[in-house]
C-alpha positions as CSV (number, residue, x, y, z in Angstrom):
1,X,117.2,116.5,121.3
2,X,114.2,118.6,121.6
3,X,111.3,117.6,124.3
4,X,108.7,115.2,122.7
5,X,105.1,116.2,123.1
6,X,103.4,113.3,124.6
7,X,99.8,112.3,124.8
8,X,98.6,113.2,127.9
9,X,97.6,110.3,129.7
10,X,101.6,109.5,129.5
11,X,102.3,112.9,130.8
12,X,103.6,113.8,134.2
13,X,103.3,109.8,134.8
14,X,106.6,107.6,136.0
15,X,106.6,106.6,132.3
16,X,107.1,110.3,130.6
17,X,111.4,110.0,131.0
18,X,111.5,106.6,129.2
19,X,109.4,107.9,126.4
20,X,111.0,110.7,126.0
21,X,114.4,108.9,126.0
22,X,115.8,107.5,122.8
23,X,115.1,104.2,123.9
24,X,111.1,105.2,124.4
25,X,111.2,107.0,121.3
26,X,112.0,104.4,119.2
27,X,109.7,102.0,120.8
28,X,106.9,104.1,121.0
29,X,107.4,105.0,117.1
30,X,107.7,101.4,116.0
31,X,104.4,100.3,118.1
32,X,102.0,103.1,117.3
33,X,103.8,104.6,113.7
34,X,101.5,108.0,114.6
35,X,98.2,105.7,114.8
36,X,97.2,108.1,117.6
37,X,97.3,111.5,115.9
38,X,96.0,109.7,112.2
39,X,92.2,110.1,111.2
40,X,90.5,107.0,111.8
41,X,90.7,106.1,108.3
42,X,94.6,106.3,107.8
43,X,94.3,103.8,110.4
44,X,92.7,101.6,108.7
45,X,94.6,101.6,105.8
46,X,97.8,101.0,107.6
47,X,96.2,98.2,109.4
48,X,95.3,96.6,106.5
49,X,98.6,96.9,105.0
50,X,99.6,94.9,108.1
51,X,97.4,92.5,107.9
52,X,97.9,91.6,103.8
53,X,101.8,92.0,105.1
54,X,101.1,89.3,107.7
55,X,99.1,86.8,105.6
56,X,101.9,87.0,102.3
57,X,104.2,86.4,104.8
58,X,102.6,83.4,106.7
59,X,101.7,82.0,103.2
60,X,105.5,82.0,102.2
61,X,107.1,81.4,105.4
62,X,104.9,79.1,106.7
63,X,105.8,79.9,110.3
64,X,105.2,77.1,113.3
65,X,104.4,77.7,116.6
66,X,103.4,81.0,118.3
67,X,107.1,82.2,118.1
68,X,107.1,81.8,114.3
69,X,103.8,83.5,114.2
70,X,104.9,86.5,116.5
71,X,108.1,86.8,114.5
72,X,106.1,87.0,111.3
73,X,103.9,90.1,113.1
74,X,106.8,92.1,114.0
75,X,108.7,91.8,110.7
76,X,105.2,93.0,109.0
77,X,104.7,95.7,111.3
78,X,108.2,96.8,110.8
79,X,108.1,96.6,106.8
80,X,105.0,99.0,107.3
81,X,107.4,101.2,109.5
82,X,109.3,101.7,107.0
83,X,107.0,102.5,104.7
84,X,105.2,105.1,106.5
85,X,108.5,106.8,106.5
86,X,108.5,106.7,110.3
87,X,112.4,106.4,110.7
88,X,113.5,109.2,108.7
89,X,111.7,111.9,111.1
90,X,112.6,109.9,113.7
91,X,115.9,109.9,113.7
92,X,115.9,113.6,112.6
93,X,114.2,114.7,115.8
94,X,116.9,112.6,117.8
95,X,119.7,114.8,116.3
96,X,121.0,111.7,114.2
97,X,121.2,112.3,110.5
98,X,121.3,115.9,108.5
99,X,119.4,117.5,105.8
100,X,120.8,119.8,102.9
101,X,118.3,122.6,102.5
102,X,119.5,122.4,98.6
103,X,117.3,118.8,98.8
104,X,115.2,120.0,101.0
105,X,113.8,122.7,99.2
106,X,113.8,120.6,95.8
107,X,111.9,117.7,97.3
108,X,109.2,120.1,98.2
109,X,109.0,121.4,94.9
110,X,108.5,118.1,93.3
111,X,105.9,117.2,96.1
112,X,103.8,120.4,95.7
113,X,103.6,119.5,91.9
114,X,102.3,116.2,92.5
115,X,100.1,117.7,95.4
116,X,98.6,119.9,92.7
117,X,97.4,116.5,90.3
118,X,95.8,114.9,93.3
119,X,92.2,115.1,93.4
120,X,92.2,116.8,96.8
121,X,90.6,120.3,97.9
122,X,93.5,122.1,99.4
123,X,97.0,120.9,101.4
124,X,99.4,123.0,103.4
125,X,102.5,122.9,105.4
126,X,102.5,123.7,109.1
127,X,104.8,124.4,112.0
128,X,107.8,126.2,111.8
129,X,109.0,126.4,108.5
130,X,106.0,129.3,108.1
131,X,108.7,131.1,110.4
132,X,111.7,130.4,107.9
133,X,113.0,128.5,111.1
134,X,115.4,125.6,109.2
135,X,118.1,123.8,110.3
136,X,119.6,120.5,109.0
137,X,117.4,118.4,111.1
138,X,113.9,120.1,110.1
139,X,111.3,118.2,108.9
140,X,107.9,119.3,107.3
141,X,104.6,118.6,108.4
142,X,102.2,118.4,105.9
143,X,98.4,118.2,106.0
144,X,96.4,116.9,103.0
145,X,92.5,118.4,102.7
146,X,89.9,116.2,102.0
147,X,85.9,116.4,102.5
148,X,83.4,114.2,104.3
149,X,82.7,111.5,101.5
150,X,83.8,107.8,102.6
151,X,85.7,108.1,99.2
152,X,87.5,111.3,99.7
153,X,88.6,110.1,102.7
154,X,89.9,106.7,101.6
155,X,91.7,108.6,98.2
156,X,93.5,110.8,100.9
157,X,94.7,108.3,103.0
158,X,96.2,106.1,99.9
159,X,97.6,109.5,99.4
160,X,99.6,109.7,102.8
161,X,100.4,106.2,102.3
162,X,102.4,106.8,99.0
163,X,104.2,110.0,100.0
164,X,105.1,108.5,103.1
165,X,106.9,105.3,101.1
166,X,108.2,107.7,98.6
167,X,109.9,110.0,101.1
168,X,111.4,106.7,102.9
169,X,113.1,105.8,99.4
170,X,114.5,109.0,99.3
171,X,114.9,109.2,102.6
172,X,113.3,112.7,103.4
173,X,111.8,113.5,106.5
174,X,107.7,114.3,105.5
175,X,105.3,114.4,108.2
176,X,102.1,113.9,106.0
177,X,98.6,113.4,107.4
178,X,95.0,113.8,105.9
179,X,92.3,115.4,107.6
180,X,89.2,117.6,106.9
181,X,89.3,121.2,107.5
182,X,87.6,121.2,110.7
183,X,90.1,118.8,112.2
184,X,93.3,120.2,110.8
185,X,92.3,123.7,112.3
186,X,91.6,121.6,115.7
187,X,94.8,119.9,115.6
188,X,96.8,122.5,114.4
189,X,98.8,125.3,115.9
190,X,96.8,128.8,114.5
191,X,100.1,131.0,115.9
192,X,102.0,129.5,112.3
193,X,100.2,130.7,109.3
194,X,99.9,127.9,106.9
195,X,101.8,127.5,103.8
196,X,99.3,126.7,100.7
197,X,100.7,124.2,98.7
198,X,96.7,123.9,97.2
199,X,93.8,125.6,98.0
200,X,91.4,125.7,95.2
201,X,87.9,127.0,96.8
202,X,89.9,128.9,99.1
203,X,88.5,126.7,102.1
204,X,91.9,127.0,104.3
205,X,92.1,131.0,103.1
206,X,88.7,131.3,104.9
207,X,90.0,130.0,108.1
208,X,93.0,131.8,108.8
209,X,93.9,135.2,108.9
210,X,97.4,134.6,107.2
211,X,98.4,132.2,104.9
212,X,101.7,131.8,102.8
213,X,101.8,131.2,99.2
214,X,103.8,128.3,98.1
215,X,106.0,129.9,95.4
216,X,107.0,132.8,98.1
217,X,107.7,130.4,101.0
218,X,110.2,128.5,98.2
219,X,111.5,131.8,96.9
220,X,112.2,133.0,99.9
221,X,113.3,129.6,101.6
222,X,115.9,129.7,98.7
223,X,117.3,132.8,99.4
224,X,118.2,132.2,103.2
225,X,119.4,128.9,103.3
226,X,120.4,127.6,99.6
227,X,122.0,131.3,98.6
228,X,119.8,131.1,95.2
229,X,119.0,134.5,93.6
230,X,115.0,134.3,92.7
């Protein structure tokens, strides 16, 4: 089980070995479901899902007291677990579960199509995968492009929200996140040359000096670990 990076007012505190346990991992997923690396606007949306979660759920359950209430709020805020697809990575990261790259490799081409109807600027894939580093507990971290409208912003982050359901459905582990440019190349590691799933003004091609086409990172992905001839 590979070290979890940790935000760093947890780090080198007496709480870094109980989140970085299995036991703090899961709690520490269920609680914050990535709300501290999300733009402030995927925020909102998954708090809102929350909160219309909470209020069908009071309306039909009816709950008394504060236990019924409470009970209510953790049921909610675990349905939006799930939805956000947090479990999937999750459980990849804690060596429980494995991926087939066959699957692997053809999710990916059906999300780069549907990444290429959005109404989004550009998206890429980050981390090692750029490498061809794969093994059956990889995930992929995707980051979604958007600009600096109040509706861009909103359209990207109902975006994230419905890849992330869709990938719990079909259980896939898809690390997906929207940013602008300026915060992806902030938050980012530059040593791993994106991969360009989209990139139609060139916006992310002007801030790197190596990218990776799409169709050769899935050629080539296909040729180490699925044994297909391109």
């Amino acid at each position: 089980m590979k070290k979890k990076k940790l935000p760093s007012f947890v780090q080198d505190t007496f709480l870094e070995p109980f989140f970085q346990s299995r036991l703090g991992r899961i709690v520490s997923n269920f609680i914050l479901q990535g709300m501290l690396y999300m733009n402030p606007y995927e925020v909102f949306i998954k708090l809102v899902v929350d909160f219309i979660l909470i209020i069908t759920f009071y309306m039909f359950f009816e709950p008394q007291g504060m236990i019924g209430v409470l009970t209510i709020i953790v049921m909610s805020h675990g349905i939006n677990w799930l939805i956000n697809c947090q479990p999937v990575a999750l459980l990849y990261h804690m060596d429980i579960g494995q991926g087939n790259p066959r699957k692997f490799i053809n999710y990916i081409d059906g999300l780069y199509a549907r990444i290429n109807k959005y109404g989004l600027p550009a998206a890429a894939a980050y981390g090692s995968l750029s490498r061809y580093r794969y093994n059956n507990r990889s995930d992929i971290d995707i980051r979604l492009i958007v600009g600096n409208s109040l509706v861009e912003k909103i359209y990207g982050s109902i975006v994230c929200l419905y890849e992330r359901a869709r990938a719990f459905l079909f259980w896939f582990p898809l690390d997906i996140y929207m940013f602008t440019v300026d915060e992806v190349v902030k938050k980012m590691n530059t040593d791993e040359p994106p991969i360009l799933f989209k990139d139609i003004k060139g916006v992310l091609r002007d801030k790197y000096d190596e990218t990776i086409p799409f169709k050769q990172f899935a050629d080539e992905f296909r040729k180490r670990y699925v044994g297909d001839s391109v």
